[in-house]
Rosetta silent file (secondary structure, phi, psi, omega in degrees, C-alpha in Angstrom):
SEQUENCE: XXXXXXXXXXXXXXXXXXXXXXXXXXXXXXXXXXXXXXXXXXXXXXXXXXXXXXXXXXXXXXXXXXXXXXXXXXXXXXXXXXXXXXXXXXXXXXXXXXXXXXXXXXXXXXXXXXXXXXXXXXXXXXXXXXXXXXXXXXXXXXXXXXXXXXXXXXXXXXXXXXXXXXXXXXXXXXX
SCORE:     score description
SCORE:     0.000 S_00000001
   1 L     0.000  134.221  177.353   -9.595    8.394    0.768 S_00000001
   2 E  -106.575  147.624  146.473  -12.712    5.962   -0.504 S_00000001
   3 E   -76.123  101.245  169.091  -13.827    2.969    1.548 S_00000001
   4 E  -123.053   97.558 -177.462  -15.436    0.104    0.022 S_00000001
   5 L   -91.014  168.295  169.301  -16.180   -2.311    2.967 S_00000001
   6 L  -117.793  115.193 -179.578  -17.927   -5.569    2.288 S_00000001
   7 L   -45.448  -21.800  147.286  -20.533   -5.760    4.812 S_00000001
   8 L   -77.185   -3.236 -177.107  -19.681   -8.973    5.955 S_00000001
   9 L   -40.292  151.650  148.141  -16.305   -8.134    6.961 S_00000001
  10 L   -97.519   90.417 -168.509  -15.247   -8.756   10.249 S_00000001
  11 L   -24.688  -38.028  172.295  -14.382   -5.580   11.827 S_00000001
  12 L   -91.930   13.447  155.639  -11.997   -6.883   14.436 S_00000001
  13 L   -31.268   86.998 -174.570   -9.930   -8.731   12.031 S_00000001
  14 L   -88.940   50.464  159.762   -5.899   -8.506   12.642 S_00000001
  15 L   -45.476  170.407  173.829   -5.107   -9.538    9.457 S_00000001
  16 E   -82.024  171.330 -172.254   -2.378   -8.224    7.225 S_00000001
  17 E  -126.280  155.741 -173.456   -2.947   -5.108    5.349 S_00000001
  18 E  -138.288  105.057 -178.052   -1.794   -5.267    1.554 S_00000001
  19 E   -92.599   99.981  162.300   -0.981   -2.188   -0.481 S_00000001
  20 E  -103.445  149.514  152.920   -1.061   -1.863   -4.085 S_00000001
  21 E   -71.748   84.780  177.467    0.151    0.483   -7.023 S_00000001
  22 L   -53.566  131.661  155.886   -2.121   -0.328   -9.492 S_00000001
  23 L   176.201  159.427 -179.701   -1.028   -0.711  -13.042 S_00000001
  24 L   -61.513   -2.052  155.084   -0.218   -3.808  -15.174 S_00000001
  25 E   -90.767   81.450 -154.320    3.433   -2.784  -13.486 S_00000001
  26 E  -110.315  133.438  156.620    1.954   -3.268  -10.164 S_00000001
  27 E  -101.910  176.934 -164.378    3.680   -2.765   -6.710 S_00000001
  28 E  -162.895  149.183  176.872    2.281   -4.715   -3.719 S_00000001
  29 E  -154.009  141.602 -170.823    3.512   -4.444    0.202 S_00000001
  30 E  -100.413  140.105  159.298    2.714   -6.619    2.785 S_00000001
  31 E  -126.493  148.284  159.163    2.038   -5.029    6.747 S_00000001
  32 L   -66.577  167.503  166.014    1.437   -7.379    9.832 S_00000001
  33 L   -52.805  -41.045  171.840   -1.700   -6.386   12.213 S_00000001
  34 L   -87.508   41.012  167.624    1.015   -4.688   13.915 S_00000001
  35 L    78.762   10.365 -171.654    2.638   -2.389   11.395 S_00000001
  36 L   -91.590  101.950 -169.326    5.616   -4.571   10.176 S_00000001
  37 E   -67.945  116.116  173.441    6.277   -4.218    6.512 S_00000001
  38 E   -80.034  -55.942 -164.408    6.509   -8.127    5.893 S_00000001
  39 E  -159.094  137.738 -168.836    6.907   -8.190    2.210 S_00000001
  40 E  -132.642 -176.092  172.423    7.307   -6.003   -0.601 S_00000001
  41 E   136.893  168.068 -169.562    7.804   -6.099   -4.373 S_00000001
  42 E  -116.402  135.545  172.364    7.111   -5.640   -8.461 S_00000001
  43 E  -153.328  141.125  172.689    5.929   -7.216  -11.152 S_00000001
  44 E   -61.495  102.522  144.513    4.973   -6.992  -15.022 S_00000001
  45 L   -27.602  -74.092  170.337    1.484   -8.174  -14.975 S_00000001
  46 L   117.626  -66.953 -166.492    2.230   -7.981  -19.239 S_00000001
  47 L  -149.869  135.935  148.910   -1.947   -7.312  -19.447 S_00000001
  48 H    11.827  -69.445  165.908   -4.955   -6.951  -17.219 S_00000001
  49 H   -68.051   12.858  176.877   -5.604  -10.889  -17.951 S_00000001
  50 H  -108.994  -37.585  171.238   -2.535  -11.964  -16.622 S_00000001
  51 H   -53.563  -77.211 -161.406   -2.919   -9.929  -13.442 S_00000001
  52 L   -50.210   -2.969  169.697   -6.699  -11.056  -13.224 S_00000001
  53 L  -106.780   -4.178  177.634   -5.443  -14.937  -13.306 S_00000001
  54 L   -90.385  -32.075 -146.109   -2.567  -14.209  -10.448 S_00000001
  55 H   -75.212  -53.768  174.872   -4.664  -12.246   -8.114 S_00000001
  56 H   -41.270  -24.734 -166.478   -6.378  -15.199   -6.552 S_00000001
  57 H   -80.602  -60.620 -138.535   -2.624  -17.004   -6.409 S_00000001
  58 H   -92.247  -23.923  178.022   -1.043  -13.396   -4.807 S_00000001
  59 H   -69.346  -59.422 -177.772   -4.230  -12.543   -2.213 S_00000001
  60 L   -73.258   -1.049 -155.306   -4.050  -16.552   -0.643 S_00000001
  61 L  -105.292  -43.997 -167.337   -0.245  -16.256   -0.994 S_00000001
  62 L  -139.695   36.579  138.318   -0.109  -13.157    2.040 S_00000001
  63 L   -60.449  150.061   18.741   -3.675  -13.991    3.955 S_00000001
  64 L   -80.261  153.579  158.040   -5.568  -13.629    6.080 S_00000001
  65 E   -88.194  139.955  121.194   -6.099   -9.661    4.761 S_00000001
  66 E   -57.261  -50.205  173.788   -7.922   -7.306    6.672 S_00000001
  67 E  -145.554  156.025  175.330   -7.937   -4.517    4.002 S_00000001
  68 E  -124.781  111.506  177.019   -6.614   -4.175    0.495 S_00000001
  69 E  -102.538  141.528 -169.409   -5.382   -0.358   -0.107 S_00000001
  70 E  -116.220  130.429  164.693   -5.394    0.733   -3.639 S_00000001
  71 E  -111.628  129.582  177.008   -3.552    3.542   -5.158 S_00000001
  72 L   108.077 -141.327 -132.180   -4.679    4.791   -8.497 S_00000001
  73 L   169.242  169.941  137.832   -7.706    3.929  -10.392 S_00000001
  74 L   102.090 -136.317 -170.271   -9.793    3.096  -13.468 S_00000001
  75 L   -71.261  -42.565  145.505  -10.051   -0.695  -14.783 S_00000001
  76 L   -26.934  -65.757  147.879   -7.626   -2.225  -12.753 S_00000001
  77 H   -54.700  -14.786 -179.230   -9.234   -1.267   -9.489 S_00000001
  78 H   -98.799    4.082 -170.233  -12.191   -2.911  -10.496 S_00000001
  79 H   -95.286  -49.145  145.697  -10.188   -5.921  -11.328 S_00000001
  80 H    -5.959  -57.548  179.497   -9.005   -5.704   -7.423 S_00000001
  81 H   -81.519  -74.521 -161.364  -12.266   -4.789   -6.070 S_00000001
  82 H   -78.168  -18.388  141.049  -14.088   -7.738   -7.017 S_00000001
  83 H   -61.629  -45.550  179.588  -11.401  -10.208   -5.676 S_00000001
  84 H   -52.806  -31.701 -177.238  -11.200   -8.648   -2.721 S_00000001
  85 H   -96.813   -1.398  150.403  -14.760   -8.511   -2.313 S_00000001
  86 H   -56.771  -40.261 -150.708  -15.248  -12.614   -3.125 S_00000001
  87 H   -84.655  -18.864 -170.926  -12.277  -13.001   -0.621 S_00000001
  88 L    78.457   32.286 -169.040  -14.793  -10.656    2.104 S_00000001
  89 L   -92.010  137.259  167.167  -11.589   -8.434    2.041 S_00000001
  90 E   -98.963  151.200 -154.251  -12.418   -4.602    2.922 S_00000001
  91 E  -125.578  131.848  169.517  -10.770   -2.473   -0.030 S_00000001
  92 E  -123.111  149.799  176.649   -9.607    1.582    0.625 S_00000001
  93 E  -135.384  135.683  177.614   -8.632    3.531   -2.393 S_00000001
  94 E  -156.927  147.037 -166.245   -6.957    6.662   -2.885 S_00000001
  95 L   -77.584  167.151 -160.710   -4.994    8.227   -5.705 S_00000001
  96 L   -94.762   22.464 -174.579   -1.282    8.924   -5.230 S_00000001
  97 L   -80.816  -36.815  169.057   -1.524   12.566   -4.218 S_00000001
  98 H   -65.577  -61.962 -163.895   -2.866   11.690   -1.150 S_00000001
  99 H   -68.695  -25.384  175.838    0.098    9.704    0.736 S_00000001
 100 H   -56.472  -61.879  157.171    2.472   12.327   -1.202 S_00000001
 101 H   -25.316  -56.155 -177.591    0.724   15.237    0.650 S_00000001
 102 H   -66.090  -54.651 -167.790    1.591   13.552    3.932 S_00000001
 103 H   -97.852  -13.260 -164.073    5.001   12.813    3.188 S_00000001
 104 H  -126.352  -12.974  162.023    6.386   14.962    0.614 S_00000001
 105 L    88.750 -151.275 -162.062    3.648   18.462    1.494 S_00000001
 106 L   -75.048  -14.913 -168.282    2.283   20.642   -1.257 S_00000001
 107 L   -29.475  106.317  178.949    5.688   20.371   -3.540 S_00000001
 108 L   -68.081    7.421 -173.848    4.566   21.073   -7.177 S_00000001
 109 L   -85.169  -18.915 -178.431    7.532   18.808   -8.222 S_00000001
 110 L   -74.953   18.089  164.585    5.952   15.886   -6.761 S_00000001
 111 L   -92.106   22.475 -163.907    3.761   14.848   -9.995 S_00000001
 112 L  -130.660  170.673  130.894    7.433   14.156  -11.962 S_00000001
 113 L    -6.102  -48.473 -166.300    9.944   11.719  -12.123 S_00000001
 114 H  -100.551    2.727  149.801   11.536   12.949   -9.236 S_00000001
 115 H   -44.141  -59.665 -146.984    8.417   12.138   -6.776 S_00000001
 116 H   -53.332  -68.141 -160.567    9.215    8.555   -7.870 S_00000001
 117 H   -54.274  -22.909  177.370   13.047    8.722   -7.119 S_00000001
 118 H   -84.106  -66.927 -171.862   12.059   10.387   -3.264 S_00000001
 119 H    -8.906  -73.305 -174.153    9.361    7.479   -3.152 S_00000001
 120 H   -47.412  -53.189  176.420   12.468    5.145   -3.321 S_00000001
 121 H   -84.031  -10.510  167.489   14.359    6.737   -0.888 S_00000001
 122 H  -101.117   -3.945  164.580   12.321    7.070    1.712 S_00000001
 123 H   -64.689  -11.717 -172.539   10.643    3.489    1.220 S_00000001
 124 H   -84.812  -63.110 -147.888   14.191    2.171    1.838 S_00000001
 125 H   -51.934  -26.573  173.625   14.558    4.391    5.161 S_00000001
 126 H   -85.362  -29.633  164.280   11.045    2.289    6.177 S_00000001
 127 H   -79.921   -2.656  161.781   12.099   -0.576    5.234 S_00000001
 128 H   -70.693  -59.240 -148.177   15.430   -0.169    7.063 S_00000001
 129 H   -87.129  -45.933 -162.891   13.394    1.328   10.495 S_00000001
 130 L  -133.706    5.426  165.944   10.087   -1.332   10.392 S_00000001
 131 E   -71.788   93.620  169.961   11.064   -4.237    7.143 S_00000001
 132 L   -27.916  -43.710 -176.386   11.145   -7.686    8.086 S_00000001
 133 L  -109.591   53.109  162.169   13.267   -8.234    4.774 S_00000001
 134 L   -16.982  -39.446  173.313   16.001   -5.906    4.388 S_00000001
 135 L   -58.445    2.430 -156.266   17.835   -7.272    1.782 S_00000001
 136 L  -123.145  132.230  150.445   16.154   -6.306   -1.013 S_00000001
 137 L   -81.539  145.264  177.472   15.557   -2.887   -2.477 S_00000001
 138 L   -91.164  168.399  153.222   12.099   -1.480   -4.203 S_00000001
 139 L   -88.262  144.780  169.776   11.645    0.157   -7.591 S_00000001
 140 H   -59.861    4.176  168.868    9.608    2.492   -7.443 S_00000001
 141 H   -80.750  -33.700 -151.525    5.992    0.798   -8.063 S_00000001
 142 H   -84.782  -17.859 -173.441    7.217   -1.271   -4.934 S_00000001
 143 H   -76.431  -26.356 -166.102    8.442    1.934   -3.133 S_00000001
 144 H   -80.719  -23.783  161.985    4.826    3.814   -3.905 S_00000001
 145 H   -42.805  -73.093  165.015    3.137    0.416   -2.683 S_00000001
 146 H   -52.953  -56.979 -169.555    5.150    0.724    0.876 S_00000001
 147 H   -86.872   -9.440  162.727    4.221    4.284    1.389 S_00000001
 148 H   -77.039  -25.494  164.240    0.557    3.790    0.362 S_00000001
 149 H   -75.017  -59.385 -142.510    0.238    0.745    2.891 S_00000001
 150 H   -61.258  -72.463 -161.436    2.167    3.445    5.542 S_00000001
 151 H   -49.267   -2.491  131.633    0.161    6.278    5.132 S_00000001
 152 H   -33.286  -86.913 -164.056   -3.119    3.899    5.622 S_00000001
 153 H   -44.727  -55.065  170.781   -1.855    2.509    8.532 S_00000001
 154 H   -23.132  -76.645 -132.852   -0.825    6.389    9.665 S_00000001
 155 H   -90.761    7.078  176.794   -4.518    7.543    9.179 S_00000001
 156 H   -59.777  -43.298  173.255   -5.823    4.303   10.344 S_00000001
 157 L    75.536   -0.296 -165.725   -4.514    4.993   13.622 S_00000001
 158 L   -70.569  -32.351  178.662   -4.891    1.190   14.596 S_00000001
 159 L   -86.689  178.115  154.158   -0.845    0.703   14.776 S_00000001
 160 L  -103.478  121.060  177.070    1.225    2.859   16.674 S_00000001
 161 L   -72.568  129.225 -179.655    4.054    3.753   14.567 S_00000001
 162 L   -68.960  158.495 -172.005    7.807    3.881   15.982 S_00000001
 163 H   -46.135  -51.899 -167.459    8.755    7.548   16.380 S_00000001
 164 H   -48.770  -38.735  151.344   11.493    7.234   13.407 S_00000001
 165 H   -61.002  -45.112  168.279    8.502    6.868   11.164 S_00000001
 166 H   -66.649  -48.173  170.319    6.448    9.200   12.319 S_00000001
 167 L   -52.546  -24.140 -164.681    9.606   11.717   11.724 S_00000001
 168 L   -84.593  -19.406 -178.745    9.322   10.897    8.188 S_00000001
 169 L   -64.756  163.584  177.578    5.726   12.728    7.731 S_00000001
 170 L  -126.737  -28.063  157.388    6.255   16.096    6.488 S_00000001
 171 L  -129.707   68.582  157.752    2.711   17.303    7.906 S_00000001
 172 L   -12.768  136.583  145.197    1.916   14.781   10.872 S_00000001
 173 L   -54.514  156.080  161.097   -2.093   14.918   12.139 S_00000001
 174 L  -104.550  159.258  178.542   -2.368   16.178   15.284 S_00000001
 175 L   -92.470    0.000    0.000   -3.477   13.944   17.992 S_00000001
C-alpha cells in the first residue's frame, strides 16, 4: 500500500473515507468515520476529461474526506492525486491484488473474470451487514470500490469492524 499524505492534512480528521476503482469506468464508495458504507456506485467517465471536470462536483458532493483510496494506477491516479491534494485530502493507493489477497488468499483464478463476479458477491454481503443503502446492487467497478474502501479501513485499524465482516477475510491480521 502507498501513502501520499499532504502535509497539511489534519491527522485527526473523522471525515468520510472514499474509495475508488480507477478507470474512465470508475467505481467510487462512500464510508462514514465510523465504517458505514454510505454510498456506492458506477459511472462512464466516456474520457479522462470528462472525469477531470466531475471530480471537483463528486469530491464536494461526499465531504468532508479524510482519505481518498485508489485502486489501480497510471494517468488516472494522477488525475485523482492532484484533486485530492488541492482539496488537502490524504490519498492511499494500492493495486487490486492487494485487497484480493485479504479476501479472496493466493487463488491464481483471482486475476479473471471470475475475481470480478466474487467481488460482486461479497460487496453485496457488506453492503447487506454495514450499507446504509440497501437497495441498490454494484457492478463490479462499484463492488471492487467497496472492498478497496473495506480493506483500508481493515488495515487502518481506526474502525472496529462488526464480527460478520471480519468473517469475510480469508487471511485476517492478527491482533
Amino acid at each position: 500500500m502507498l501513502i501520499h499524505e499532504n502535509p497539511l492534512m489534519d491527522r485527526e480528521n473523522s471525515g468520510q473515507v472514499m474509495s475508488v476503482d480507477l478507470g474512465v469506468k470508475t467505481g467510487i464508495a462512500v464510508f462514514s468515520s465510523e465504517g458505514r458504507l454510505r454510498w456506492f456506485g458506477s459511472r462512464n467517465y466516456g474520457s479522462k476529461n470528462s472525469l477531470r471536470n466531475d471530480l471537483p462536483r463528486l469530491l464536494h458532493s461526499h465531504g468532508p474526506l479524510r482519505v481518498l483510496v485508489l485502486e489501480g494506477g497510471g494517468v488516472l491516479e494522477n488525475v485523482w492525486m492532484r484533486e485530492a491534494q488541492y482539496r488537502n485530502v490524504a490519498v492511499v493507493s494500492f493495486h487490486a491484488g492487494h485487497w484480493r489477497q485479504l479476501f479472496f488468499g493466493s487463488d491464481a483464478l483471482m486475476h479473471t473474470n471470475r475475481a470480478k463476479m466474487k467481488a460482486v458477491d461479497l460487496a453485496r454481503a457488506v453492503i447487506g451487514l454495514i450499507g446504509e443503502n440497501r437497495a441498490s446492487l454494484p457492478i463490479h467497478h462499484a463492488a471492487e470500490a467497496i472492498l478497496t474502501g473495506l480493506c483500508f479501513l481493515y488495515e487502518e485499524g481506526r474502525v472496529e469492524l462488526p464480527i460478520e465482516i471480519r468473517r469475510l477475510f480469508r487471511y485476517p491480521r492478527s491482533k
